[in-house]
LUMDREN-480210 format. One record per residue: y, z, x of N, C-alpha, C in turn. Coordinates in Angstrom, 1 decimal. Atoms other than C-alpha are relative to their C-alpha. Example, Ala and Ser with C-alpha at 12.3 -4.5 7.8 and 13.67 -1.06 7.14 Angstrom:
2
n.v|n.w|n.u|ca.v|ca.w|ca.u|c.v|c.w|c.u
-1.2|0.0|0.9|-4.5|7.8|12.3|1.2|0.0|0.9
-1.1|0.0|-0.9|-1.1|7.1|13.7|1.1|0.8|-0.8
//
This chain:
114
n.v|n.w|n.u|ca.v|ca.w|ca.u|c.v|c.w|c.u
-1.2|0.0|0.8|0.0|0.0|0.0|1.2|0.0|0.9
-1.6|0.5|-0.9|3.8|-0.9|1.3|0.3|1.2|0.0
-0.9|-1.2|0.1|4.5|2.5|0.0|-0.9|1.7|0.4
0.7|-1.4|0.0|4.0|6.3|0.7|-0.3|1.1|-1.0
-0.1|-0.5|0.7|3.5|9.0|-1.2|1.6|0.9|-0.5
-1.0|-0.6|0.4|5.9|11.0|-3.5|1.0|1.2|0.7
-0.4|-1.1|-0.2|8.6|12.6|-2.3|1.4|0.9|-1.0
-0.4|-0.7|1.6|10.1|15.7|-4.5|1.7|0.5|0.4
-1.3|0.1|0.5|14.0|15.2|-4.2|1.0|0.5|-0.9
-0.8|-0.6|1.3|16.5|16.6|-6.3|0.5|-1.5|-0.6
0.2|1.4|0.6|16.9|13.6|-8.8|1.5|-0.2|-1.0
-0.7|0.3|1.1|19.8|12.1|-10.9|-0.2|-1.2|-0.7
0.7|1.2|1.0|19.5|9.7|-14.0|0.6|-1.2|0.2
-0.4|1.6|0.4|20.0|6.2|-14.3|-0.7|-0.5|-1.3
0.5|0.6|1.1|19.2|4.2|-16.8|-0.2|-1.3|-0.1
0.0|1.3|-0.2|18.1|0.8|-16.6|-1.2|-0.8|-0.6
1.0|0.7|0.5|16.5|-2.0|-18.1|-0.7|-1.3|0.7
0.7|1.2|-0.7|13.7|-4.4|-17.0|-0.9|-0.7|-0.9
0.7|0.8|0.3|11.8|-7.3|-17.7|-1.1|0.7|-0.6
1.5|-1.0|0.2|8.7|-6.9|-19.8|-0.9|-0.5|1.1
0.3|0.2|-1.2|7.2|-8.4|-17.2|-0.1|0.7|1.2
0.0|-1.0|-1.3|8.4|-6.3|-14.5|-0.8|1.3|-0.6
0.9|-1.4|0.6|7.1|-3.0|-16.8|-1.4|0.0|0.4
1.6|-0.3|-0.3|3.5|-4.2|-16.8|-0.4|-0.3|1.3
0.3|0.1|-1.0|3.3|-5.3|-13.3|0.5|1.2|0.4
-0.5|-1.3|-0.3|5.0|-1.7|-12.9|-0.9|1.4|-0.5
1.4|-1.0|-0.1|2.1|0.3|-14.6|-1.0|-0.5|0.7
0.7|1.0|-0.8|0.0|-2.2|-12.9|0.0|0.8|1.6
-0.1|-0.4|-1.2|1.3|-0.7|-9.4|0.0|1.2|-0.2
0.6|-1.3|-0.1|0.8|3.1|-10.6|-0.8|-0.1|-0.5
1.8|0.2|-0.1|-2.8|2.2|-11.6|-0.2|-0.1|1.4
0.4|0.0|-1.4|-2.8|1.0|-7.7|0.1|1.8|0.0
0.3|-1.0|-0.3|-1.4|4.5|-6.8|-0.7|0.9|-0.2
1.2|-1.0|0.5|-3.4|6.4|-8.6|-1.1|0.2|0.6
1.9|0.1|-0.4|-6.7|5.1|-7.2|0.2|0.6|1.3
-0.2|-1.0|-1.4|-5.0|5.7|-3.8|0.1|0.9|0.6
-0.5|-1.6|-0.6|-3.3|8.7|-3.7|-0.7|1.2|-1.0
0.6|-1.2|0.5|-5.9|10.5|-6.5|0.9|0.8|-0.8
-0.8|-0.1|0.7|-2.8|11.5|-8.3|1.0|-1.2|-0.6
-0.9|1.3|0.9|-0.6|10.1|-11.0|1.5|0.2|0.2
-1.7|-0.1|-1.3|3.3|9.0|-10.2|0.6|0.0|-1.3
-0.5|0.4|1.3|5.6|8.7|-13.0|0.8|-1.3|0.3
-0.8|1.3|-0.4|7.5|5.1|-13.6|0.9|0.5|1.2
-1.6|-0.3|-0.9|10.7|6.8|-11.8|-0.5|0.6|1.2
0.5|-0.1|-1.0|9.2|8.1|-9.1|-0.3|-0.9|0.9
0.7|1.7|-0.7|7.3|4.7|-8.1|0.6|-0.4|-0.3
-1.2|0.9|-0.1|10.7|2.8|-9.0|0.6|0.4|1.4
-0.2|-0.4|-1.1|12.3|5.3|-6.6|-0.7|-0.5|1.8
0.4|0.4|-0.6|9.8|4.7|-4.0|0.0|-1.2|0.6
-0.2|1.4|-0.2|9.9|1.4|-4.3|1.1|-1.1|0.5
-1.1|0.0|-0.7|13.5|0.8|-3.7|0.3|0.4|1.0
-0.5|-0.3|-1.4|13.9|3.0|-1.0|-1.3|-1.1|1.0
0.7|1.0|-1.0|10.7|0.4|0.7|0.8|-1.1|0.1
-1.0|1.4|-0.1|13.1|-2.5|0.4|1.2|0.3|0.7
-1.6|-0.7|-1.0|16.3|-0.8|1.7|-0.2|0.3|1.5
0.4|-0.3|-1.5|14.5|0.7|4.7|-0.6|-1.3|0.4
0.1|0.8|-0.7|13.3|-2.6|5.4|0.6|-1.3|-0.2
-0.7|0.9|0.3|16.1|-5.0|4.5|0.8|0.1|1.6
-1.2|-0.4|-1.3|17.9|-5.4|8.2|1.1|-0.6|-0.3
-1.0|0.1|0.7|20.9|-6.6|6.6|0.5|1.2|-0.1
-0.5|-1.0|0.5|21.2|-3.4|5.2|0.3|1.1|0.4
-0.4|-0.7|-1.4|20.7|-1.6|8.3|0.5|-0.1|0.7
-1.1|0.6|-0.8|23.0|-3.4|10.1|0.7|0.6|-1.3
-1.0|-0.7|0.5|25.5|-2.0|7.4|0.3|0.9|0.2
-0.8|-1.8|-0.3|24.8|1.4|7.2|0.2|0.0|1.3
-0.6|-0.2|-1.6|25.3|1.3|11.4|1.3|-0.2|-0.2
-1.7|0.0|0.2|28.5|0.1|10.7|1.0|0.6|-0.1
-0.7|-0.9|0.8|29.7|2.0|8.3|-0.2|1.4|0.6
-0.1|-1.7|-0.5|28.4|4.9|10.4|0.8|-0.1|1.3
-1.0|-0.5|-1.0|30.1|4.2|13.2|1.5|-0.3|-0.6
-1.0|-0.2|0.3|33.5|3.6|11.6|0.4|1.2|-0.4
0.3|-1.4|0.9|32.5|6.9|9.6|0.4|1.1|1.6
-0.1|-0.8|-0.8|32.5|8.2|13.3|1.3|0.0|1.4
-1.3|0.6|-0.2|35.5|6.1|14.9|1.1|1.4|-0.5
-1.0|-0.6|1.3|37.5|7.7|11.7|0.0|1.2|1.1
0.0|-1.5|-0.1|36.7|11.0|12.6|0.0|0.5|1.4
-0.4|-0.3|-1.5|37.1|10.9|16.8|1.7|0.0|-0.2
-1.8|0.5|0.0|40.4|9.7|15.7|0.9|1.1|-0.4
-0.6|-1.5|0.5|41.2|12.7|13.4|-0.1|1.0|1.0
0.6|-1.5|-1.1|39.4|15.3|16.0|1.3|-0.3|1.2
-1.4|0.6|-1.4|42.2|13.5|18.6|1.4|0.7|-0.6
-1.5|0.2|0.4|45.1|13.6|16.8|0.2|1.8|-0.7
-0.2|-0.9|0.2|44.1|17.2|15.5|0.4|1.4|1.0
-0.3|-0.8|-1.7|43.8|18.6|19.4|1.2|-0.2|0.3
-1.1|0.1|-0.4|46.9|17.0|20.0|0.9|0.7|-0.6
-0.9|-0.5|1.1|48.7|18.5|17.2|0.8|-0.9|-0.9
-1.2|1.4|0.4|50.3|14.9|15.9|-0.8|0.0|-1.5
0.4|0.7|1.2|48.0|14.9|13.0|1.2|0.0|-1.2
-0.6|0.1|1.1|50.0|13.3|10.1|1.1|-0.2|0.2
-1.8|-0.2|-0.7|53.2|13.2|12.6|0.4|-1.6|0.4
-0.4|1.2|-0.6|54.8|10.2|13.6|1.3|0.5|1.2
-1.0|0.0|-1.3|56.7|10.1|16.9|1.3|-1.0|-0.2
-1.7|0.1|-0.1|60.6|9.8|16.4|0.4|-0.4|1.2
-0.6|0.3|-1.5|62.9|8.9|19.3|0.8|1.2|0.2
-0.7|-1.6|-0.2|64.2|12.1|21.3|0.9|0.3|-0.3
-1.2|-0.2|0.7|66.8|13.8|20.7|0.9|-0.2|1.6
-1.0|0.4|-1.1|69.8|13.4|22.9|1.1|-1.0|-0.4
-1.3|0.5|0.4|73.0|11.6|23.4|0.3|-1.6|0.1
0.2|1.3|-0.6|71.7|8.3|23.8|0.6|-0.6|1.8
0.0|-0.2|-1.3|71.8|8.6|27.5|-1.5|0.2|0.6
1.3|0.4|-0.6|68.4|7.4|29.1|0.2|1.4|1.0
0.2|-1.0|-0.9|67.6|11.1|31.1|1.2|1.3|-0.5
-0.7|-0.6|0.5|70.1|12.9|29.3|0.2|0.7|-1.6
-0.3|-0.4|1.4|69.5|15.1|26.1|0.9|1.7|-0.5
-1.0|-1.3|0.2|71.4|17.7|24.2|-0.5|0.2|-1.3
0.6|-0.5|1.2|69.8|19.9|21.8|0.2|1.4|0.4
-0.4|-1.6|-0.2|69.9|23.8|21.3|0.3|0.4|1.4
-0.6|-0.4|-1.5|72.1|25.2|23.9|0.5|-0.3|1.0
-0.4|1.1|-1.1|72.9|22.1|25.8|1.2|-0.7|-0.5
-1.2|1.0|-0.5|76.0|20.2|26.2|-0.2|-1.2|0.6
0.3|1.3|-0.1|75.8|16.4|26.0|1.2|-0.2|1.0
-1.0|0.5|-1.3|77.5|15.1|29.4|0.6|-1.2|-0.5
-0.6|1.1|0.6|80.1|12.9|28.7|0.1|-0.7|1.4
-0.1|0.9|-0.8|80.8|10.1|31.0|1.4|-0.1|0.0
//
């Protein structure tokens, strides 16, 4: 069989409709597991299973999620940077001073006049 046995996940619903066609080739394939695994699977379980065998072996789709994980981890070097630095969320202004390249005046200081 392509697939493994059941694993017991915390589950949320969907609802979806298929071919009659797909149905009976779908009890069809938990009659296979049955005989195999000596236990019975419910539809949604062997749907489940079944999808996750296509996904894990679609490389297309693993080439995504890499992607997406490393942008996922890009992102977040970028945030961890910018948080060490202290800039998160800051944008860099131009200094203060008296428009005098080497020359600023800010608390306490006296802008040199020319």
């Amino acid at each position: 069989m392509l697939i493994g046995r059941v694993d017991h996940d915390p589950k949320k619903s969907l609802q979806a409709q298929l071919r009659e066609s797909t149905l009976n080739r779908l009890d069809q394939y938990r009659e296979l597991y049955q005989a195999t695994f000596g236990e019975k699977v419910s539809t949604s379980d062997l749907v489940d299973l079944m999808l996750n065998n296509v996904m894990d072996r679609d490389r297309s789709f693993k080439k995504f999620l890499r992607e997406q994980e490393k942008l996922a981890k890009e992102k977040q070097q970028g945030a961890n940077q910018n948080a060490a630095s202290g800039t998160e969320g800051e944008t860099q202004g131009p200094a203060q001073g008296n428009g005098n390249p080497g020359q600023r005046s800010g608390p306490g200081q006296q802008a040199r006049q020319a």
